[in-house]
N, C-alpha and C positions, 0 to 999 in steps of 0.2 A: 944472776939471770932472772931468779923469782921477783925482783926490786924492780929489774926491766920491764919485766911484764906487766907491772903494778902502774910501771907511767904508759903504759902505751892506749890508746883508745880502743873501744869496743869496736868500731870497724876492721881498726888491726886487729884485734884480736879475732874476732871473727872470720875475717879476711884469712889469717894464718891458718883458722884451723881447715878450712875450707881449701884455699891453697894445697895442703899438704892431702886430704882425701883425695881432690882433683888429680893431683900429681898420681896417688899409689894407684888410682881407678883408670888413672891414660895408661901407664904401665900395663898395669892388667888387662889395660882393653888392647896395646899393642900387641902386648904376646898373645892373647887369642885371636886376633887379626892373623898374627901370624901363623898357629896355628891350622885356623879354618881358611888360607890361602892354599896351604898345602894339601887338605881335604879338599878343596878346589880343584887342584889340580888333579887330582889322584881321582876324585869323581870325572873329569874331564878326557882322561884318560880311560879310564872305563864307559863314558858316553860314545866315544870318537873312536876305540880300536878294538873293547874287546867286546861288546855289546852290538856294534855293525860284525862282526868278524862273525858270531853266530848266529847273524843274521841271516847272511850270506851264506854261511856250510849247509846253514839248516833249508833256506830256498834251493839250493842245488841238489841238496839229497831229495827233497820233495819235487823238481823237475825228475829226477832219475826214476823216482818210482813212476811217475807218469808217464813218461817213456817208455819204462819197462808193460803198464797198463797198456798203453796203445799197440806196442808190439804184439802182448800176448791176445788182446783185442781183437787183431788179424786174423786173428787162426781160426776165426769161428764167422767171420765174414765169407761175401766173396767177393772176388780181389777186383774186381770189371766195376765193383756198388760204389753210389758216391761214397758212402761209410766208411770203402776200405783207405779213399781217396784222404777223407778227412782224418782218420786215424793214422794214415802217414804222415801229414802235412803235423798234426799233433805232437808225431817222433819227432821229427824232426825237428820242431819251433823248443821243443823242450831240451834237446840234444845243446842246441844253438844257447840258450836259457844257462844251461849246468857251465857251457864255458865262458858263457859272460859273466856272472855271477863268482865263477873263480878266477878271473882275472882281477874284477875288485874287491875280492879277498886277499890276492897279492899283492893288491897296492895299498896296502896296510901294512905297517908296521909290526914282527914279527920275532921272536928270538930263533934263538939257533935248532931245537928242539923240530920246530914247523918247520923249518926249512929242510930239513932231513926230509919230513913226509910227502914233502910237494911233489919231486919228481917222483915218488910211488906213486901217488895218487894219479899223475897226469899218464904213466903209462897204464894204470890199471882203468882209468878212464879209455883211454885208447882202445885199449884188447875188448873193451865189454861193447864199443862203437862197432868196433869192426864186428866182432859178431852177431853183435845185431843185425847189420846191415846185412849178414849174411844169411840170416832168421828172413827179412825182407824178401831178399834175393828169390829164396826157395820158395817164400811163399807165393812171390808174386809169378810162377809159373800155375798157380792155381791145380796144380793134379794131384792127386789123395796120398799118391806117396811122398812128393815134396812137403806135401803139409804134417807127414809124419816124422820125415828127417825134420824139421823144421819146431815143430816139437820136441825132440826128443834134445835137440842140441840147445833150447832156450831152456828148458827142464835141468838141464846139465852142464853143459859147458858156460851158457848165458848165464845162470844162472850163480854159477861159483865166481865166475869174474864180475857177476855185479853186485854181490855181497865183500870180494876183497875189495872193490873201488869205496863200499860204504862203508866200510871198517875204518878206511883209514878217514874218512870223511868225519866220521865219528869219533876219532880219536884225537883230529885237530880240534872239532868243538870242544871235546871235553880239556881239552888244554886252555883252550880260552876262558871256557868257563871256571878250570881252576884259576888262574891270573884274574878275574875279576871274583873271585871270591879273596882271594890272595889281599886284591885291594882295599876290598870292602871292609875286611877283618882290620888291616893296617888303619882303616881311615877311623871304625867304630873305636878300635884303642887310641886314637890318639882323641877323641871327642871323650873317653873316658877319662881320658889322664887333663885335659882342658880342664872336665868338668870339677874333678875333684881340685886342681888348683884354682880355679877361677871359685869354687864353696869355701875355700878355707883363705882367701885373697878377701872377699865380702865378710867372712864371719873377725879377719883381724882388721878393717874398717872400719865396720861398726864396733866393734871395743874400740880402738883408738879413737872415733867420730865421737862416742860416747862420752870416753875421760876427758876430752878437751874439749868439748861442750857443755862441758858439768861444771869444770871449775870456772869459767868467764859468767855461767848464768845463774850460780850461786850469790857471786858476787855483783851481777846486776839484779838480784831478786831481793838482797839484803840494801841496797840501795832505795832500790825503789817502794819496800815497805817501810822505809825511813819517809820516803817522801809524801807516802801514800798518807801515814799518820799526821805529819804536819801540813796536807791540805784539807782533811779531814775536821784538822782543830780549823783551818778559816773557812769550811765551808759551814760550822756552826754561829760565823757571825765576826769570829774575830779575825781583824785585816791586822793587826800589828803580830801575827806571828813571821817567821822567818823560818826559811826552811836552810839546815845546816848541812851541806856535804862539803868537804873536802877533796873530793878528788879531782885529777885534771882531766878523764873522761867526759866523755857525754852528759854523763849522769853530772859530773860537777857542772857544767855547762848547761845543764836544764836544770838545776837547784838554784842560778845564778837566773836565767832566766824567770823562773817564778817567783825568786824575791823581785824583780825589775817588775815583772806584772802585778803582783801585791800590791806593790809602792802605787805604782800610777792605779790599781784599781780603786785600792785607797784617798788618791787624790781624785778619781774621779767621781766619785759618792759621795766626797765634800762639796764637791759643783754640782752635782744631781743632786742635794740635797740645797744649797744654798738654793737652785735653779726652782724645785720644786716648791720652796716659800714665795719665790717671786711668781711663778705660772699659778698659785696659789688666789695671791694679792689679781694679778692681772685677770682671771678668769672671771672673780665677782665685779669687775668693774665692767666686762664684758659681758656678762648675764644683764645688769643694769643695762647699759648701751643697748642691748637686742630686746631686751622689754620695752623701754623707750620707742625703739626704733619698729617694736612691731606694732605697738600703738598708732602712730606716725601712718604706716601703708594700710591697719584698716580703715583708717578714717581719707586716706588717699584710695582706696576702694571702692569706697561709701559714693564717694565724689565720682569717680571715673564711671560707676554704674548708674549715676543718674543720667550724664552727661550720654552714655551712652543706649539708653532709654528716649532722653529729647528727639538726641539724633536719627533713633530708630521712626519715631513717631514723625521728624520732619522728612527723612527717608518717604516713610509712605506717604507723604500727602506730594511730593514733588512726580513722586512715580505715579500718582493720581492727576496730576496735573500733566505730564508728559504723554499718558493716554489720553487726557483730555485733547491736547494737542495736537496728536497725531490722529483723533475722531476727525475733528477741525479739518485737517490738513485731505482725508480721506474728503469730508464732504464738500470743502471749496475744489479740490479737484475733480468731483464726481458735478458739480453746479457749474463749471467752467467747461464740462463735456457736455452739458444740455447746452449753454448759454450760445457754444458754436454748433451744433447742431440746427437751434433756433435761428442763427445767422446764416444757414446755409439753405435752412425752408423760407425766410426771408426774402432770401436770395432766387430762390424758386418762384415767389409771389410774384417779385418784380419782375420776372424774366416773363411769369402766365404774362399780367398785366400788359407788359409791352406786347407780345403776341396777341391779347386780346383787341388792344388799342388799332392792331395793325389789318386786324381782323377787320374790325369795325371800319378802318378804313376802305378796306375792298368789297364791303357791305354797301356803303355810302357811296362808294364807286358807279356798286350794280342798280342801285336805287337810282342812281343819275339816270341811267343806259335804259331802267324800267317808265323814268316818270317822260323822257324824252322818246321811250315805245309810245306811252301811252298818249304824250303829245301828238305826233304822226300817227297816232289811229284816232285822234277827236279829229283832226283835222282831214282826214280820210273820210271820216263820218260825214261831216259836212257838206265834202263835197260830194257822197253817196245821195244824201237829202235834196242835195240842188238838182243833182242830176237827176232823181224819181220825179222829184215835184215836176221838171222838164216833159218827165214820160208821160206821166196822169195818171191815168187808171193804171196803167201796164205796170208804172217804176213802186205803185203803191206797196205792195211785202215786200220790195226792195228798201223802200225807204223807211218801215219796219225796221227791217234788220238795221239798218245803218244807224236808227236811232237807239236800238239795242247795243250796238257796239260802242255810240258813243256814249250811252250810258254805265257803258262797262270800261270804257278810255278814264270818261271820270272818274271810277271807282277806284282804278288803277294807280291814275294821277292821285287822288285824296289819301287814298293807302301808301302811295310813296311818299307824300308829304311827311303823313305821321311816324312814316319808319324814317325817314331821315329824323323828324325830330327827335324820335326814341335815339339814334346813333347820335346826334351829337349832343343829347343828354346823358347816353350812356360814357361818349368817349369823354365829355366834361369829367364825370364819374369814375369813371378810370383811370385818366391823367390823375385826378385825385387821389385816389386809394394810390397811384403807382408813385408819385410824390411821398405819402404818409408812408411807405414799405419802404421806400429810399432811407426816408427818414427814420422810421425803426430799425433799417439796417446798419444804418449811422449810431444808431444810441445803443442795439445791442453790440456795434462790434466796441463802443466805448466802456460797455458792461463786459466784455469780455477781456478788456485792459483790465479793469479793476480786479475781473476776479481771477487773473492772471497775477496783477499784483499781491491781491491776497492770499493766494494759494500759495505764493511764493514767499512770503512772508511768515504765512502759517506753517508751511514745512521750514522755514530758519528756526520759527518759536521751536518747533516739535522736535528737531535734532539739537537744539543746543539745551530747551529740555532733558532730550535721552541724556543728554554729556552731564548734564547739570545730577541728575539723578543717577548715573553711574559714579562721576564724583563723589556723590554723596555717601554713596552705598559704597564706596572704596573707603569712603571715611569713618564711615557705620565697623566696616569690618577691620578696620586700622584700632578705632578706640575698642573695640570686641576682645582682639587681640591684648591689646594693651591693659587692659580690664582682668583679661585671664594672666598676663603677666603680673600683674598687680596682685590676685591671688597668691598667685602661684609666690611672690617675692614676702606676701603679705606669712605665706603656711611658712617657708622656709625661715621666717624671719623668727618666727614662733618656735620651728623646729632650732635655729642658733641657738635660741636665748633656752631652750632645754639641752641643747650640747653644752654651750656652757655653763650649766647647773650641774651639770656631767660631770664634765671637765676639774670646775670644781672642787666636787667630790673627788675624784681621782687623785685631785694633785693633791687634797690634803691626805687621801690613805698613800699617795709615796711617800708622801714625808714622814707618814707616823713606820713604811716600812724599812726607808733610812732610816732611821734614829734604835733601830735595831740591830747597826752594825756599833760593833767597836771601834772607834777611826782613830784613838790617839790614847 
């Protein structure tokens, strides 16, 4: 059997000794299951019959004394007062009280003992009702001698009958009360005799838990300071040890195990080490490369920050040029709002002109209408002179006058003459100026095409300027960018070519910390 043991694994073993604790500990927890079932019940039995049961005697002895209070309460009332009123109604509800109360006393569960004392008690209950009521009786005639019988028979005869009713009242509690003492005492011995088997069930566990826990972990402790020594010897460097168990346990399966990881760790430090000569070889050819190559982006730096310097400085002369532009554009369209303005006073001129013209016509008109007055007033005259010279003496200040008026015919006619010639020198004049105002109205509205076209032309230059110079400044801030990338590839390239100087280094301290194991 001890041979058996020897092949079986640490789980089974384990397993077995645990199994068998498991097993003795369910035992022992069944039989105190069982046990504290019966204290179960046995307290259950004492919650349920004998604990309500002196509940009960004990509420009904305490309606009786109240009862008996109210009764004797009467005697000193008078019987007509609510008081006496309420102190019956009191007897009474507590009377009513004592027999409901011992009704569910009886309907409990009971031995033979209390069954004996029931029927005393219900007639000694009885005898102490009726006398009371008899106490009542006499009292409620209210007259000094009924209240004295009345007295004397609650003093005495009430009195002795309602000390036998509580006697025996008193002797079923104490019966109940021994029966739950009865229990209590049965239920506290068997929790003592539990307790002592269930101490001495624990105390053979642990010895037996103890002995067959001792011998499985003596025998994995002596393994495994076997094994602990020969990983000890490879973690000081040498990979060609082997670790030797023999057994078909675990423990032989994990000494089988670590020689398998040996091996391959073994072989994998030949290739970390072959690996670390060539990352070795390849990191200074890649330090070279990144020196090279950071050479290469400062001088592609060099270049992209001038380029982007030109740019800046064509930048501002375009964006100089596109305000120029857009002055331009501001003042052919501020010279094209006079040019038509001018064409609209123009326009005003010739409109006077023609009015003046038409003026001068109705002038030349009335000049007609004045020098043809003043023709029929010479000719008036005339015949005013013919006709004096006729008179003689008499027409003489007639013919005066008439050669006055024809003096003033003439003056009229010779000033009409000259105003007509002023008007169709004037309207010559004015037809003139109103021709030349045609014709400046003609030339500015052909100045107003050009500087239509201009203005139209200078707002093309002026927005495709803006585009031309927003272009630019896209392209200003494109090479900007590309300028700070160029940095920025130009630092990182410098930072490579010192990681792989790093690197380098590195790879030669792995090798020199390979070359520190034992691999063959």
């Amino acid at each position: 059997m001890r041979l058996k043991m020897k092949t079986w694994g640490i789980k089974a073993r384990l397993v077995s000794v645990c199994a068998l604790i498991v097993l003795l500990g369910s035992g022992m927890g069944l039989w105190n299951l069982s046990n504290f079932r019966w204290a179960g019940a046995m307290f259950q039995v004492a919650s349920h019959e004998a604990l309500p049961a002196v509940d009960y005697l004990t509420e009904a002895d305490r309606d009786m004394q109240q009862a008996l209070v109210a009764e004797r309460s009467l005697m000193f009332v008078r019987q007509a007062s609510e008081d006496a009123a309420k102190l019956r109604k009191t007897h009474e509800e507590n009377l009513q009280q004592v027999k409901g109360r011992w009704q569910k006393y009886q309907a409990i569960p009971a031995n033979a003992e209390e069954h004996q004392l029931w029927p005393k008690f219900e007639n000694a209950l009885i005898e102490w009702e009726q006398t009371s009521k008899e106490i009542l009786s006499l009292l409620a005639q209210d007259s000094p001698a009924e209240r004295l019988d009345a007295i004397d028979i609650s003093l005495s005869e009430g009195t002795a009958k309602f000390e036998a009713a509580r006697d025996i009242l008193s002797k079923l509690t104490e019966l109940r009360l021994q029966k739950a003492h009865t229990f209590a005492e049965q239920v506290q011995a068997a929790i003592m005799r539990t307790t002592r088997w269930t101490l001495g069930l624990v105390a053979v566990l642990l010895v037996a838990g103890g002995l067959l826990g001792f011998l499985p972990a003596r025998s994995i402790v002596r393994t495994l300071n076997q094994v602990v020594a020969e990983t000890e010897q490879a973690a000081t460097g040498d990979l060609t040890v082997q670790v030797l168990v023999k057994k078909r346990d675990e423990l032989g399966q994990m000494g089988e195990a670590i020689n398998q990881m040996m091996t391959r760790f073994r072989d994998s430090m030949v290739q970390i080490q072959q690996a670390a000569r060539r990352t070795t070889e390849a990191s200074h050819q890649l330090a070279q490369g990144s020196e090279q190559l950071a050479d290469g982006s400062q001088q592609q730096a060099a270049s992209l920050e001038q380029t982007a310097a030109s740019l800046e400085e064509m930048t501002s002369t375009i964006k100089q040029s596109a305000d120029n532009a857009h002055q331009a554009n501001q003042m052919a369209v501020t010279t094209q709002s006079s040019a038509e303005r001018s064409g609209v006073v123009v326009l005003e001129v010739v409109e006077a002109m023609t009015a003046i013209r038409q003026s001068n016509q109705k002038i030349n008109d009335i000049v007609g209408v004045i020098d043809e007055f003043a023709f029929q007033t010479n000719l008036l005259a005339l015949n005013a002179a013919v006709e004096a010279a006729r008179a003689g003496e008499q027409g003489r200040g007639f013919a005066v006058v008439a050669g006055e008026v024809r003096k003033l015919a003439q003056r009229s006619a010779d000033a009409a003459k000259e105003i007509r010639t002023l008007i169709v020198d004037t309207t010559a004049k004015i037809k003139t100026g109103s021709d030349m105002a045609n014709q400046a109205g003609a030339v500015l509205n052909e100045i107003m095409d050009g500087v239509r076209k201009v203005a139209n032309l200078i707002g093309e230059i002026s927005i495709a300027a803006q585009e031309q110079a927003q272009g630019i400044e896209q392209i200003n801030r494109a090479m900007i960018q590309v300028d700070s990338i160029t940095q920025k590839n130009s630092t990182q390239t410098n930072h490579f070519a010192a990681i792989a100087k790093t690197l380098s280094a590195q790879a030669g301290e792995l090798e020199n910390q390979v070359d520190r194991f034992k691999l063959s």
